[in-house]
C-alpha positions, 0 to 999 in steps of 0.5 A: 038166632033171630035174624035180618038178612041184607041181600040183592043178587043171586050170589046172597040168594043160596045163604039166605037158604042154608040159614033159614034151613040151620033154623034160624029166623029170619025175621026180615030181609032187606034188598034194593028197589026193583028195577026197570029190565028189558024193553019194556021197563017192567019192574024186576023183582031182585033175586034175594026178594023172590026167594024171600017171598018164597018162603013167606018172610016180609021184605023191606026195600029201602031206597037208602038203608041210611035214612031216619025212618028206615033205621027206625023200621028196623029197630022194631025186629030187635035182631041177633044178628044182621047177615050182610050179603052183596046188599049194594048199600053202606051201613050206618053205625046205627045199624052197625050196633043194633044187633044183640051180637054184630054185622056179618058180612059174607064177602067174595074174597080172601080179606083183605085182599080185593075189598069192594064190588067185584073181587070174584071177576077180579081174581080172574082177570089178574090170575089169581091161583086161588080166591075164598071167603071171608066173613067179617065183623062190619064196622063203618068201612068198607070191608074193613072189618075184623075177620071170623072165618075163611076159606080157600077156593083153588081157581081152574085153569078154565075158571070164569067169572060166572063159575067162581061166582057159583062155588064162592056162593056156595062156600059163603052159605056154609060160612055164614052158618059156622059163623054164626054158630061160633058167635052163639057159642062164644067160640068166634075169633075175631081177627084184624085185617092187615090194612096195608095189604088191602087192595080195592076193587071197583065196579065191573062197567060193560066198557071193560069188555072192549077188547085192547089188543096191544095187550097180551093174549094170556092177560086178554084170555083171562079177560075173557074168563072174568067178564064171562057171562057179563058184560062179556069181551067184545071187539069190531068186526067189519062194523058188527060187533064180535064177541068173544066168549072163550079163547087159547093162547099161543106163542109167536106172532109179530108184536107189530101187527096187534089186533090184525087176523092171523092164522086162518084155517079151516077149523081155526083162526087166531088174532095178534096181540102184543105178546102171543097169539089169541085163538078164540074158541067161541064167538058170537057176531051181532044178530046171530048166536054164541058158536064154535069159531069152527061152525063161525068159519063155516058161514063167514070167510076170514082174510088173514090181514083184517084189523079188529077194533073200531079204529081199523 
């Protein structure tokens, strides 16, 4: 097929590749501006562009894909198909209908649970057992689409937000290849979503990372796990912010003294929450590096009693 890839982040990047590798042409990608990173502001290729220039295909970065010109500009590569992946832009229905066979969408989850930005960090924050993929007609919602393929992915009891972020990438590129060898062949299904079992999920900020103790461990263990590696969850100590990169639950403790130190040893220490204990594992203190909340005991002197939080 003659293709026009959308894409931004490093999620796209891997169905980009296995596209061009089943043969398809990708005629044209599709991605955000750059943007200004770090200190010095200097300009930052997305990673979709880096790949594409790669491979010598010609990119388009469009500051909204909505507008007149850039519609007209992509007219002219008469595409088969538009493969849409974690672009960051709404599409209009001018560009809904301009390929020989439809928009497909590769999304992080198992439609029409969890539509919008988000749902690989989501499904471990709220416990999902199991998350997938889900390729879709696009029409002019947002993840509304009828669906054409799926499949399940059985979430570790250690998942993060950036391992389930690796295995989805992965099985969204080997499912948008199936589909669109089934819309080539006329064998693709195209299934409606059951609109009133969706759920919408929002864009992941780095305030979600502070951490709320007079919530429970095991909701703040999968906290952790789902905002791993960013934004990362983070409380106050002793004014310097602490970072807390992995952790274990454990029963007991008083209710009362949430957010208080508790358990000091010498290769451990845990932090009361509403519900159960919070055992950080790995931790990272402002201005020094991530450690083993051994090698943290090493260097600083817990007292049992400290309050965590910026209102200690």
């Amino acid at each position: 097929m003659r293709l026009i890839f959308m894409g931004t982040p490093d999620f796209a990047v891997g169905t980009l590749e296995a596209l061009i590798e089943a043969g398809h042409e990708v005629a044209l990608v599709v991605t955000q501006p750059d943007k200004p990173r770090g200190r010095s502001k200097k300009l930052q290729y997305p990673p979709v562009k880096e790949a594409a220039l790669a491979h010598n295909i010609e990119v388009f970065q469009p500051k909204r894909v909505r507008e007149a010109e850039s519609i007209e500009y992509l007219k002219k590569y008469q595409p088969d198909c538009i493969v849409v992946v974690a672009f960051g832009q709404i599409l209009p229905k001018e560009i809904l209908e301009m390929p020989k066979y439809c928009c497909v969408n590769v999304h992080a989850s198992l439609l029409p649970k969890y539509r919008g930005a988000a749902p690989i960090q989501w499904a471990v924050i709220n416990g999902e057992k199991v998350s997938g993929v889900t390729t879709m007609r696009m029409d002019e919602g947002l993840d509304t689409g009828d669906m054409i393929l799926k499949e399940e992915v059985t979430l570790a009891p250690d998942e993060t937000g950036g391992s389930l972020f690796d295995r989805l990438a992965e099985v969204g590129a080997k499912l948008a290849v199936q589909t669109l060898q089934a819309l080539e062949d006329g064998t693709a299904e195209f299934t409606p979503q059951d609109h009133e079992k969706a759920t919408q999920v929002g864009m992941i900020k780095k305030s979600f990372g502070e951490m709320d103790f007079t919530k429970s461990a095991v909701e703040l263990e999968r906290l952790i796990r789902g905002l791993n590696p960013w934004p990362g969850t983070y409380t106050e100590y002793q004014g310097k912010t602490l970072k807390i990169w992995g952790a274990t639950v454990e029963d007991g403790g008083d209710p009362s003294k949430a957010g208080t130190i508790v358990n000091v040893k010498k290769h451990s220490f845990g932090i009361q929450t509403k519900d159960g204990i919070l055992v950080p594992t790995e931790i990272q203190l402002e201005g020094k590096k991530r450690m083993t909340a051994e090698a943290f005991l090493c260097g600083v002197s817990l007292e049992e009693g400290t309050v965590l939080g910026t209102n200690a």
